[in-house]
C-alpha positions as CSV (number, residue, x, y, z in Angstrom):
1,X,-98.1,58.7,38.2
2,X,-95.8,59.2,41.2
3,X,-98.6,60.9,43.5
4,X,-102.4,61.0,43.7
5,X,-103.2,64.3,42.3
6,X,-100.9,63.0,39.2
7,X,-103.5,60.4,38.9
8,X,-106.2,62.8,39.1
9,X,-104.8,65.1,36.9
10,X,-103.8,62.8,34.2
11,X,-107.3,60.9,34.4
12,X,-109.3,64.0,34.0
13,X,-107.3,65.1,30.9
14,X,-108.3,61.8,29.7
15,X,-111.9,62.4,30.1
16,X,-111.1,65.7,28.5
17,X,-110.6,64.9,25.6
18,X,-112.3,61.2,24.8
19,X,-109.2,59.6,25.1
20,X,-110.2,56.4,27.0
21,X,-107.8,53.8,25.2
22,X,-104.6,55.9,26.5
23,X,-106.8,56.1,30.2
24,X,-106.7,52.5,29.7
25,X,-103.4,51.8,28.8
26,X,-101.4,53.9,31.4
27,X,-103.3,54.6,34.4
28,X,-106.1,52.1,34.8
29,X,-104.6,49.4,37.2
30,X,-104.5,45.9,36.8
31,X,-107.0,44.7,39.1
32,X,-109.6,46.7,37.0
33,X,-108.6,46.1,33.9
34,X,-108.2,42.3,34.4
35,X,-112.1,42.9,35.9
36,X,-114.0,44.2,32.1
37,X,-111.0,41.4,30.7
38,X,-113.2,39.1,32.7
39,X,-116.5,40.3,31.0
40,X,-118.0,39.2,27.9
41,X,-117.2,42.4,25.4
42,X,-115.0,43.8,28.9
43,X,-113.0,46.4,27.1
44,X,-116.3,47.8,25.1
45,X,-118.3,47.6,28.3
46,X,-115.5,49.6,29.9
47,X,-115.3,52.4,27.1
48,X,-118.9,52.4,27.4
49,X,-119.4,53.3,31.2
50,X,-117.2,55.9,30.3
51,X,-118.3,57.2,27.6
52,X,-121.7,57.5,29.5
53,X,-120.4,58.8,32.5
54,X,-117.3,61.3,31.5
55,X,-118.7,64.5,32.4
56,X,-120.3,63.5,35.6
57,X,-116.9,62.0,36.2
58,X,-114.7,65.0,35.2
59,X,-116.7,67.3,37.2
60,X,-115.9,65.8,40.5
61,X,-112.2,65.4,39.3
62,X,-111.9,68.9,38.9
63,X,-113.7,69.7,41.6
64,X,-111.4,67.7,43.7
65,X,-108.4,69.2,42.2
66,X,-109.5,72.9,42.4
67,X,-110.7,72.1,46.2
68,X,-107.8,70.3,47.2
69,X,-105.7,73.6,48.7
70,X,-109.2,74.4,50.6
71,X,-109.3,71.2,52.3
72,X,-112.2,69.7,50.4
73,X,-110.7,66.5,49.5
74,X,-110.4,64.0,51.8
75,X,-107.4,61.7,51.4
76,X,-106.8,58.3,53.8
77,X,-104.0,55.6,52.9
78,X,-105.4,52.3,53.8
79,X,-103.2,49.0,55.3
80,X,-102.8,48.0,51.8
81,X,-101.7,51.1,50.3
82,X,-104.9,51.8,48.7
83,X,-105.4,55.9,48.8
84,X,-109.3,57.1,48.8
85,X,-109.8,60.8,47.9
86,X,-113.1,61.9,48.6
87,X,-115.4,65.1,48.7
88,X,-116.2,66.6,51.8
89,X,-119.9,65.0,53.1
90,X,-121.3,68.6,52.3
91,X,-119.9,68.8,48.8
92,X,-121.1,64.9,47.7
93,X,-124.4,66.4,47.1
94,X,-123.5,68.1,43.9
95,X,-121.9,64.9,42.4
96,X,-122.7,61.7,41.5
97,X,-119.5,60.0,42.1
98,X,-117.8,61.0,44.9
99,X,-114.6,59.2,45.4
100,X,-111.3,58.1,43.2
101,X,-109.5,54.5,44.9
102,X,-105.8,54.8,43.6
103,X,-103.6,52.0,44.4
104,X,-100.4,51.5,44.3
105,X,-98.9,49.3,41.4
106,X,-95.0,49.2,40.0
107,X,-93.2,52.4,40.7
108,X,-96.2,54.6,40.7
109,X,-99.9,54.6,41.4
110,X,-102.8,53.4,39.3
111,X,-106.3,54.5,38.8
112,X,-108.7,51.7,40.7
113,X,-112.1,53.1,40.4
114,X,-114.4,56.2,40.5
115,X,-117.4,55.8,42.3
């Protein structure tokens, strides 16, 4: 993905439709997949917290990508090039996950986490 709401976009289309190995593949970064590697059963474990949490986790990406022309997404670059989008405080209420950590990795930017 060459800008945040690519990685939004794309990860939410992922959810979609179940496809977490392609998620996994192209727009999970390194750092998080070398993270489940680290785990006993990490790539099951992974598939697993998503599976379990897809719909909670779609709703706030397309909330965030419908709200982003209204200014409910909050977006902040930090030192190391790691982008937070979050909901506005009065909108994290309706979600249980409220922000998407995209970092940059190669030529484009990577999924880091939703939480």
């Amino acid at each position: 993905a060459k800008i945040p709401h690519h990685v939004l976009v794309n990860t939410l289309a992922c959810l979609r439709n179940s496809e977490y190995q392609l998620l996994w593949d192209q727009m999970v970064a390194g750092s998080t997949r070398r993270y489940y590697e680290g785990l006993e059963d990490g790539y099951e474990q992974y598939e697993m917290f998503m599976q379990k949490n897809r719909v909670k986790m779609a709703a706030l990406l397309n909330r965030m990508i419908a709200g982003k022309t209204f200014g409910d997404v909050i977006k902040t670059e930090m030192a190391d090039g790691t982008i937070h989008c979050r909901l506005r405080r009065n909108l994290q209420r309706d979600f249980k996950f409220h922000e998407v950590l995209i970092v940059p990795e190669g030529q484009g930017l990577k999924l880091l986490t939703i939480r």
